[in-house]
PARO-444308 format. One record per atom (N, C-alpha, C): residue in one letter; y, x, z. Coordinates in steps of 0.1 Angstrom, whole numbers, padded with zeros to 4 digits, always signed. Layout:
<nodes>
AYXZ;...
</nodes>
This chain:
<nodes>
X+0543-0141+0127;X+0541-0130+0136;X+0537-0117+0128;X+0530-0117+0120;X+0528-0109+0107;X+0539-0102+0102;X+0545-0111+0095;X+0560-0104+0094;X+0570-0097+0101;X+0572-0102+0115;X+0579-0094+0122;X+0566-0080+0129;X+0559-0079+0127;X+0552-0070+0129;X+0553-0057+0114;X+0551-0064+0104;X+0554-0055+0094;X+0567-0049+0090;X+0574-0056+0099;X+0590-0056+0094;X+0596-0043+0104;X+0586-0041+0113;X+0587-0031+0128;X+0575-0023+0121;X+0572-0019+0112;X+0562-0006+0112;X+0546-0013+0112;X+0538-0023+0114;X+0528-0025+0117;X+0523-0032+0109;X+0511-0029+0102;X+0509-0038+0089;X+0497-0043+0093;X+0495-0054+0089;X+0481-0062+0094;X+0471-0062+0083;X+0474-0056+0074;X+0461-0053+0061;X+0468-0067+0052;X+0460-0059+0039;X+0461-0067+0027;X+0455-0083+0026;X+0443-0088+0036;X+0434-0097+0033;X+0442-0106+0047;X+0447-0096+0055;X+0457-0109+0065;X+0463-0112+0057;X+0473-0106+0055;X+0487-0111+0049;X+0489-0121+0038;X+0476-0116+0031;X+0470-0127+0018;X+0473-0140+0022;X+0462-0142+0030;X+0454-0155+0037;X+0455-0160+0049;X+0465-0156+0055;X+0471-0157+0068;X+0461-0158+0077;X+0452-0149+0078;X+0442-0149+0082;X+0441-0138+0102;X+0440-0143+0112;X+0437-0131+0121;X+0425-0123+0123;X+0424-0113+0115;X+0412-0107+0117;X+0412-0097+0121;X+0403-0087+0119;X+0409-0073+0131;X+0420-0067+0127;X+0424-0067+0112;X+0436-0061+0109;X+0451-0066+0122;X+0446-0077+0117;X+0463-0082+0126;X+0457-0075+0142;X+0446-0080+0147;X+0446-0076+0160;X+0450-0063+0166;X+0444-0050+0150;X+0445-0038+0152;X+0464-0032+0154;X+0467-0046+0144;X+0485-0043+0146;X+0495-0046+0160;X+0487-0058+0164;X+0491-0060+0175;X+0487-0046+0185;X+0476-0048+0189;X+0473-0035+0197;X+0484-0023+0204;X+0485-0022+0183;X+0494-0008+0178;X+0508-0012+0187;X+0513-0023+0181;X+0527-0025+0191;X+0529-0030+0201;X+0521-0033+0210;X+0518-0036+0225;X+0519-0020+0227;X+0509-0008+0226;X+0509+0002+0234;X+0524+0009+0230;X+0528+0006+0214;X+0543+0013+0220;X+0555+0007+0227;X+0550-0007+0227;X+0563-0016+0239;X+0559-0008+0254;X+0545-0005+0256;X+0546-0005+0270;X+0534-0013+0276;X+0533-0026+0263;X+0526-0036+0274;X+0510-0030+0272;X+0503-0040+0279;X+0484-0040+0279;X+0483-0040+0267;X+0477-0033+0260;X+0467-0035+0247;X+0457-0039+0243;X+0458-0053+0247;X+0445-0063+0249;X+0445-0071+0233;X+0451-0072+0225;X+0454-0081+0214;X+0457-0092+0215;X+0463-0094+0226;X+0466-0109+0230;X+0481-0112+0230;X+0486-0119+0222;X+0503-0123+0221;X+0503-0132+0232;X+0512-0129+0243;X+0515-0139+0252;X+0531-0146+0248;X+0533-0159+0254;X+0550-0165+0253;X+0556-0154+0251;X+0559-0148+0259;X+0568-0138+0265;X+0568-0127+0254;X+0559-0122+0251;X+0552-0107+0241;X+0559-0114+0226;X+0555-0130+0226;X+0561-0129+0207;X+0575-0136+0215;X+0581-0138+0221;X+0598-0138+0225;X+0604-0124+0223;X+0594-0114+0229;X+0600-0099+0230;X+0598-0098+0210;X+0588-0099+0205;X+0587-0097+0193;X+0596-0098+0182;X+0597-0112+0181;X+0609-0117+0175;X+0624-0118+0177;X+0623-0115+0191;X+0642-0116+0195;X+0643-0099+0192;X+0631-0090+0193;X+0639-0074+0192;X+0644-0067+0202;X+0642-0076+0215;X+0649-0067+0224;X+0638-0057+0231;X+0649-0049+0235;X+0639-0039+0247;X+0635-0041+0259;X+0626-0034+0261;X+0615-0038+0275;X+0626-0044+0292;X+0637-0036+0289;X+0646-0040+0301;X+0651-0051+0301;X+0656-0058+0281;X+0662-0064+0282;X+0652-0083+0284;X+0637-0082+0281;X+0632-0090+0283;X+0625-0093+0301;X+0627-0103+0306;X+0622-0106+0319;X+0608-0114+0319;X+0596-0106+0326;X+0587-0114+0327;X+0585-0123+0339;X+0579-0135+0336;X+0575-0145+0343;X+0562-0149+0341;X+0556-0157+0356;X+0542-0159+0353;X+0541-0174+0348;X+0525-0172+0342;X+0527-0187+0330;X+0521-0196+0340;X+0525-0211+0331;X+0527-0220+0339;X+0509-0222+0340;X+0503-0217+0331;X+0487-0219+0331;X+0479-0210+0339;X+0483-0201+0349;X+0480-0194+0356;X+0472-0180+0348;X+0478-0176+0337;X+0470-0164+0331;X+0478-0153+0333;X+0473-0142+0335;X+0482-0131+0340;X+0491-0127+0328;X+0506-0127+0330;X+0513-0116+0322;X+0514-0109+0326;X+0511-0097+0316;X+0512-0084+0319;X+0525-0079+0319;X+0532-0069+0328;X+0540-0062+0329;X+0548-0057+0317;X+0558-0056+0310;X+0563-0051+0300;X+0569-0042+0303;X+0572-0028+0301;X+0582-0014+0305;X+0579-0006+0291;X+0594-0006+0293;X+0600+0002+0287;X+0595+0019+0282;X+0593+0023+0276;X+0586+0034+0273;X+0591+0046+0277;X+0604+0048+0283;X+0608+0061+0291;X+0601+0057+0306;X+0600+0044+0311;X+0596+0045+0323;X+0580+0046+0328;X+0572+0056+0319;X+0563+0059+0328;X+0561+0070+0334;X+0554+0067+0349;X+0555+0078+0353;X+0545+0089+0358;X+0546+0104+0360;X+0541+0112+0355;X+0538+0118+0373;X+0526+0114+0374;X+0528+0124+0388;X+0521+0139+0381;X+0519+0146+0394;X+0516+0162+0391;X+0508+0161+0402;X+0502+0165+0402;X+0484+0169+0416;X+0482+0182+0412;X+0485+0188+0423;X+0480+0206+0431;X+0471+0206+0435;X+0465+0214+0442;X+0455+0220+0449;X+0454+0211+0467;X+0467+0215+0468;X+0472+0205+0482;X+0473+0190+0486;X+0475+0183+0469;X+0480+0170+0471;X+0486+0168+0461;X+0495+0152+0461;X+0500+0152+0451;X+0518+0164+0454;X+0521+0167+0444;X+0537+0178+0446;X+0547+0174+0441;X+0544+0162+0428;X+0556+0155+0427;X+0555+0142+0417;X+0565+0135+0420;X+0565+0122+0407;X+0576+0124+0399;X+0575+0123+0387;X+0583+0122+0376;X+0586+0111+0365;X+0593+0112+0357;X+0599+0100+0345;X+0593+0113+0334;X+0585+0107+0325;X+0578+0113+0313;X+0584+0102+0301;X+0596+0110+0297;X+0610+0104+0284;X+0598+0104+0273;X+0598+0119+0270;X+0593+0122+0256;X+0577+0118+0255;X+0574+0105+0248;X+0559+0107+0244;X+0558+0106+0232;X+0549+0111+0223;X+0539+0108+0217;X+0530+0100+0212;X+0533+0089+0201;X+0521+0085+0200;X+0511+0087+0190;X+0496+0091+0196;X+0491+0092+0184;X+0483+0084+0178;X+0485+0081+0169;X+0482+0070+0157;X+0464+0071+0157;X+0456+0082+0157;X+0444+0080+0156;X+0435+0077+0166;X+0440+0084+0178;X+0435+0075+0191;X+0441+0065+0196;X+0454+0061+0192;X+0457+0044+0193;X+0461+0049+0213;X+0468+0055+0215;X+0475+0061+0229;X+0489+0071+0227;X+0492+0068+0237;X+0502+0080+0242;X+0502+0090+0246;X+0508+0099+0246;X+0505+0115+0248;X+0519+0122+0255;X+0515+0133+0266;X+0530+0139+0266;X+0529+0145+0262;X+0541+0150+0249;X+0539+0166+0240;X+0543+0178+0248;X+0544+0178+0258;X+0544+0191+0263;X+0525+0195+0271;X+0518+0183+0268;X+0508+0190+0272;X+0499+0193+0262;X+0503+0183+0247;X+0497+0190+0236;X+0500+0208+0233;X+0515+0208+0237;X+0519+0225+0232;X+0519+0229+0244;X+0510+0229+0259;X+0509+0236+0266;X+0503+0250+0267;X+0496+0254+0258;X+0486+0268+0256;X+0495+0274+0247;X+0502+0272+0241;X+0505+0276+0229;X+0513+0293+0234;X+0512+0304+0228;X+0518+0315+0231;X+0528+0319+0224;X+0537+0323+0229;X+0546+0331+0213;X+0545+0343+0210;X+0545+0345+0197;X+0536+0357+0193;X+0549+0369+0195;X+0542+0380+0198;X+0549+0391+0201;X+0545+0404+0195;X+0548+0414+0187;X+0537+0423+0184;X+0537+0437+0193;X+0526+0437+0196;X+0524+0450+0203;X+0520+0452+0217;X+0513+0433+0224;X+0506+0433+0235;X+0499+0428+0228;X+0493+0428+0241;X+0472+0424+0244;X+0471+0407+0241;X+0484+0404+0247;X+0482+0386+0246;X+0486+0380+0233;X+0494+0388+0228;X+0493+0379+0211;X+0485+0383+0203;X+0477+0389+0204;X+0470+0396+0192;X+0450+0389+0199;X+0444+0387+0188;X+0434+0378+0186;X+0423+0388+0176;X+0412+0387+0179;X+0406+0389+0170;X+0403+0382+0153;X+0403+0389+0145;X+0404+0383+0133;X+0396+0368+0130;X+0394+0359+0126;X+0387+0349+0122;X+0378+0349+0110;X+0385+0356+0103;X+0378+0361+0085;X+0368+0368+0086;X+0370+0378+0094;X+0358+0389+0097;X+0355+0390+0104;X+0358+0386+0115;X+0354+0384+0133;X+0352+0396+0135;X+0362+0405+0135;X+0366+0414+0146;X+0359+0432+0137;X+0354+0429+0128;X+0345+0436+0122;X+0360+0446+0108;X+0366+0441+0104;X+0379+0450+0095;X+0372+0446+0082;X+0360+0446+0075;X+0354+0445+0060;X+0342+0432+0058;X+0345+0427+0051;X+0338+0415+0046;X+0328+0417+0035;X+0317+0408+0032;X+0305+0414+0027;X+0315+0413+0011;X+0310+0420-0002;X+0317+0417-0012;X+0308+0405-0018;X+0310+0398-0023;X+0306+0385-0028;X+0303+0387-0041;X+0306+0399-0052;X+0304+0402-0069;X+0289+0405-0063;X+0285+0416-0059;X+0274+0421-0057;X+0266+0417-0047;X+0266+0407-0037;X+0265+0407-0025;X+0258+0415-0015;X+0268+0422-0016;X+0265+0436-0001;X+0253+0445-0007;X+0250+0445-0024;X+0243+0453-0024;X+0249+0467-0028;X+0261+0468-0037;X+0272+0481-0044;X+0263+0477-0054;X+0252+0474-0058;X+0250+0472-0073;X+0261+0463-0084;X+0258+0466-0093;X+0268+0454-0101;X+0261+0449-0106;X+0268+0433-0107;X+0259+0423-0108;X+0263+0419-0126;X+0249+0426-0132;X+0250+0427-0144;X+0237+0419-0152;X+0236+0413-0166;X+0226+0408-0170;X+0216+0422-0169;X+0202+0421-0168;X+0195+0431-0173;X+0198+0437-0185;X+0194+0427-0196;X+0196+0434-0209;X+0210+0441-0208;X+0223+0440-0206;X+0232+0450-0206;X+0235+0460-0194;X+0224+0467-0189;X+0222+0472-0181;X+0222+0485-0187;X+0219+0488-0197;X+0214+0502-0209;X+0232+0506-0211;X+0241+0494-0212;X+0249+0497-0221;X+0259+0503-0209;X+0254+0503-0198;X+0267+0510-0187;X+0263+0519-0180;X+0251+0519-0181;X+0244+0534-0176;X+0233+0531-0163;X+0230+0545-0155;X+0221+0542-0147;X+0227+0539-0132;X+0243+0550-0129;X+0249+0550-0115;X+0257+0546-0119;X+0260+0533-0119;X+0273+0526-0121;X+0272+0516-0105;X+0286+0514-0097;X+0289+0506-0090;X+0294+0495-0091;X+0294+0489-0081;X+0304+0470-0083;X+0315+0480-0084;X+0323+0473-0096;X+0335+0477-0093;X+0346+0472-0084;X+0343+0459-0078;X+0349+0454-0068;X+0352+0462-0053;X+0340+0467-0051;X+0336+0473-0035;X+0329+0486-0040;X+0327+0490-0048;X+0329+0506-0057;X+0319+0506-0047;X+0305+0507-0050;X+0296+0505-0044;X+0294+0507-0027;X+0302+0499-0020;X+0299+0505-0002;X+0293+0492-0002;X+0294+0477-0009;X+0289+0462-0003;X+0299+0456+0005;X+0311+0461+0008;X+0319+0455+0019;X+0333+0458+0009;X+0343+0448+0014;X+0354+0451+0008;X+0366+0449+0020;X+0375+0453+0019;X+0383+0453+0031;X+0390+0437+0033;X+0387+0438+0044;X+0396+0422+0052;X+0408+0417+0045;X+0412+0408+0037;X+0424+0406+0031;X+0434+0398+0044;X+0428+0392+0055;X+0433+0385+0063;X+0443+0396+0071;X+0433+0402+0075;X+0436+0411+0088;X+0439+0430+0084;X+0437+0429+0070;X+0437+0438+0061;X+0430+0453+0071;X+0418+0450+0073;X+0408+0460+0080;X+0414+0461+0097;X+0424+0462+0101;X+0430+0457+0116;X+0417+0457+0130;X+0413+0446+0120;X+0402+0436+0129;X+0407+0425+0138;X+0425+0429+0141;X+0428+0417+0152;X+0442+0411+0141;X+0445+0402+0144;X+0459+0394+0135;X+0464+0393+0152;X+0482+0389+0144;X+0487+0380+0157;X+0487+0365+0155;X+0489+0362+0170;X+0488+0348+0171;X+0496+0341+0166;
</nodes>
């Protein structure tokens, strides 16, 4: 079971595979290929679940039946057939088939990618809705200078203090303490 799980993307760790051992590794692999078949993600291999495993077929093409020990098998589907209702204000407005998912590997679920890139804007220049306040300088155009820090002095040993005079500036921020936004290049706003 190990093998045909690794052989499909799912690796049960170095100390299973070793030792043929099931420990969370394998369970965490199962999991993994249960939720992309479709089925429950309980870690539980049923008849049916290592038949689907090892023969390779698809969720249509395997048929479930209940066991002869009375333990529930869970439903097996196909990964284009779930479905997607939509809820308004009114009620529900419609049911749908959600093709395209997503899965993402660190929450160990499915996702529809159109609701991850739902916010998303496309940038345009010259309205109000693409354009953001800067992040670098928050909204401000000049950032503290970091040689001198924000004082225009130059940050010089004492003792060679004699050797450059009395009105000398950072030469960085030429004594104001701020230097201009390299992000937003003074702006204050970038586009999105």
């Amino acid at each position: 079971m190990q093998e045909a799980l690794q052989k499909l993307g799912f690796y049960s760790g170095e100390e299973d595979m070793e030792y043929s051992s099931f420990s969370s590794g394998t369970e965490r692999a199962v999991k993994t290929w249960q939720a992309t078949v479709g089925a429950s993600e309980n870690g539980v291999m049923t008849s049916e679940l290592l038949e689907w495993l090892f023969s390779g077929k698809t969720g249509e093409d395997v048929k479930t039946k209940d066991g002869t020990n009375g333990a529930a098998v869970p439903a097996v589907t196909g990964i284009a057939e779930v479905r997607k209702t939509t809820v308004a204000e009114n009620g529900v407005s419609g049911v749908g088939v959600s093709e395209h998912r997503v899965f993402l590997l660190g929450e160990n679920r499915w996702e529809d990618p159109t609701r991850l890139t739902h916010n998303k804007k496309t940038a345009s220049t010259g309205t109000v809705a693409s354009t953001k306040t800067c992040i670098s300088c928050r909204g401000e155009g000049r950032l503290m200078c970091l040689e001198c820090d924000g004082t225009g002095e130059p940050n010089i040993e004492p003792q060679f203090l004699e050797w450059v005079g009395e009105d000398t500036k950072c030469p960085y921020c030429e004594g104001i303490g701020s230097i201009l936004c390299d992000v937003c290049d003074g702006k204050k706003v970038m586009a999105s």
